[in-house]
C-alpha positions as CSV (number, residue, x, y, z in Angstrom):
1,X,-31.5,-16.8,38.1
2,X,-32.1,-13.6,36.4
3,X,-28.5,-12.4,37.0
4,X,-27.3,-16.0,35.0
5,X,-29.6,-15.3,32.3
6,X,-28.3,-11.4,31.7
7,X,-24.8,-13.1,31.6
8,X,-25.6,-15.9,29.6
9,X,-27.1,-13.4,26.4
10,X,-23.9,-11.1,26.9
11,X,-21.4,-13.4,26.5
12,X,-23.6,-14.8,23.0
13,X,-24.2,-11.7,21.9
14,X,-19.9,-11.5,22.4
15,X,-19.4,-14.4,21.1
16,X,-21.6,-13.9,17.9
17,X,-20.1,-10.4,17.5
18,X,-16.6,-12.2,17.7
19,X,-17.7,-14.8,14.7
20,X,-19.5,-12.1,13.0
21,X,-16.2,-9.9,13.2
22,X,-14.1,-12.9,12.3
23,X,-16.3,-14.2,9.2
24,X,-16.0,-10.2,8.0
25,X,-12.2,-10.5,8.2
26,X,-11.8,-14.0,6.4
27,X,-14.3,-13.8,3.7
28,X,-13.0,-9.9,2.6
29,X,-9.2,-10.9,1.8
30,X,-9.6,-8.4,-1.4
31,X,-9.8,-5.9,0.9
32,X,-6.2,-6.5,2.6
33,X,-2.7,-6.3,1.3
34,X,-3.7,-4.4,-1.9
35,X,-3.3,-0.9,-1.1
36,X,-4.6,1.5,-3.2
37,X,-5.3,-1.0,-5.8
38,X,-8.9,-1.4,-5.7
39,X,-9.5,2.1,-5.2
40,X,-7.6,3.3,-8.6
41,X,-9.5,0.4,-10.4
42,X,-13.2,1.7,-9.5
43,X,-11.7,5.7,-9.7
44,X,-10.4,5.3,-13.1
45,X,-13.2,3.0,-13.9
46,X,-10.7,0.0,-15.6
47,X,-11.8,-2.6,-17.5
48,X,-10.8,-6.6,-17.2
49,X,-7.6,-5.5,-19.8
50,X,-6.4,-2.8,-17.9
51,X,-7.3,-4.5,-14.7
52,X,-4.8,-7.1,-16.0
53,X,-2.0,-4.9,-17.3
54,X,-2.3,-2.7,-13.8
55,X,-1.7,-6.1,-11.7
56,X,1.6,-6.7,-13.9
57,X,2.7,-3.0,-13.1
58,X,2.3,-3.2,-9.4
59,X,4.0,-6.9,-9.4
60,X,6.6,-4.8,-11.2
61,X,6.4,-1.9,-8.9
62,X,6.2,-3.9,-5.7
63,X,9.7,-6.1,-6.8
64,X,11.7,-2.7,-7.9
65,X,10.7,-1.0,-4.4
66,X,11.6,-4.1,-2.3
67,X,14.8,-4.3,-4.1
68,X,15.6,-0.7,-3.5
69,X,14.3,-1.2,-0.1
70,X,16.7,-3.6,0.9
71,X,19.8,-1.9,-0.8
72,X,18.1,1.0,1.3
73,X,18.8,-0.9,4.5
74,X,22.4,-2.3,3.8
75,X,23.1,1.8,3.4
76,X,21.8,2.5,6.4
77,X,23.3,-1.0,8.3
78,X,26.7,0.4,7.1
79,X,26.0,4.1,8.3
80,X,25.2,3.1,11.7
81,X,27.9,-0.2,12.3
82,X,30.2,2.7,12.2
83,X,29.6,4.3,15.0
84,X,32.5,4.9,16.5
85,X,34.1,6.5,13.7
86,X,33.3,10.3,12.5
87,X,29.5,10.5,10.4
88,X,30.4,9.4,6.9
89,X,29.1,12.2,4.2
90,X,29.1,9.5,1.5
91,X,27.7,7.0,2.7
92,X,24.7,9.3,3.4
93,X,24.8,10.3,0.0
94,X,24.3,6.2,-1.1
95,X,21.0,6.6,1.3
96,X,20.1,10.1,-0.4
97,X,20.5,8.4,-3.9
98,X,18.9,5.1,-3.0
99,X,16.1,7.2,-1.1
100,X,15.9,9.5,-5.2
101,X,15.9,6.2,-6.7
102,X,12.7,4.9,-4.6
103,X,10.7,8.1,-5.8
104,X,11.4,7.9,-9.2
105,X,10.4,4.0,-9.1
106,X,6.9,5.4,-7.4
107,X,6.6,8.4,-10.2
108,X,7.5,6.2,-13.3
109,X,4.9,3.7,-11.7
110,X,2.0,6.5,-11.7
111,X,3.3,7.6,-15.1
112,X,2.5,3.7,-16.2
113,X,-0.8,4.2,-14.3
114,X,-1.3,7.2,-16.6
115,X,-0.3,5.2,-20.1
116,X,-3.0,2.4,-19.0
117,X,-5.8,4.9,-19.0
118,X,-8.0,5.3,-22.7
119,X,-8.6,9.4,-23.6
120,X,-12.0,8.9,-21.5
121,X,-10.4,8.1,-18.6
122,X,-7.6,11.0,-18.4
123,X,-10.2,13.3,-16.4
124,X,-10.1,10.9,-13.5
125,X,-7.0,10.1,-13.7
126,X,-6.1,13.8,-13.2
127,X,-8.5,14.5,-10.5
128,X,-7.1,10.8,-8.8
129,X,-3.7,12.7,-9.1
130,X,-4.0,15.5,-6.6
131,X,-4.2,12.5,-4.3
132,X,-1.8,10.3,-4.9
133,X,0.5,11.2,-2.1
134,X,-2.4,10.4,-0.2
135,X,-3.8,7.7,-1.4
136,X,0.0,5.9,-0.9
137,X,0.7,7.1,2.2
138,X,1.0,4.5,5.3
139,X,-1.9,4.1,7.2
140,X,-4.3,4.8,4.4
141,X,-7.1,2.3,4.6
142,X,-8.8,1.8,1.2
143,X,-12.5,2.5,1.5
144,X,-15.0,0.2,1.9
């Protein structure tokens, strides 16, 4: 009987840790797909305008980047379809300049990050700047 009763409390203590861990995930959908968003907001302290104007420059950012992304792959679908034929210099120079263009899309859009912020705001902005690379790189997980 004892045994049963042990079992019985771990699998609802599992099962409320599961809901618990579930109800997290659902009700915090802020929290996902946003990148570094929220994180710039609160660092560079932005108010409901800016807020505003910032979403418009990462819809912008987001479409420019997905664009280049994709002309990106075609590049590199026609690089490697020709395998049987000698390494082609140009067409790694179309990746090359496709690969320039996708970092000057990402440093024109922190330049517009930079135009967004008032004179108050330039401190943080420069201090958020050191760690941009990180802040943008994959895997970064926004803080809580």
């Amino acid at each position: 009987m004892k045994k049963s009763v042990i079992r019985n409390g771990f699998i609802v203590v599992l099962l409320l840790s599961n809901a618990l861990f579930i109800y997290k995930w659902w009700m915090a959908p802020e929290r996902r797909h946003h990148g570094p968003r929220n994180e710039i907001i609160e660092r560079l302290h932005f108010d409901e305008k800016q807020v505003a104007e910032y979403d418009v420059l990462i819809q912008g950012h987001r479409s420019a980047i997905e664009n280049a992304q994709k002309e990106l792959q075609q590049q590199k679908q026609k690089l490697y379809a020709n395998l049987d034929e000698p390494f082609s210099d140009s067409l790694l120079q179309e990746i090359l300049k496709v690969e320039a263009k996708i970092e000057h899309i990402h440093f024109n859009h922190f330049k517009d990050i930079q135009k967004l912020c008032r004179p108050d705001q330039k401190k943080q902005f420069k201090a958020l700047n050191r760690e941009i690379a990180h802040l943008f790189s994959p895997g970064k997980r926004p803080r809580p």
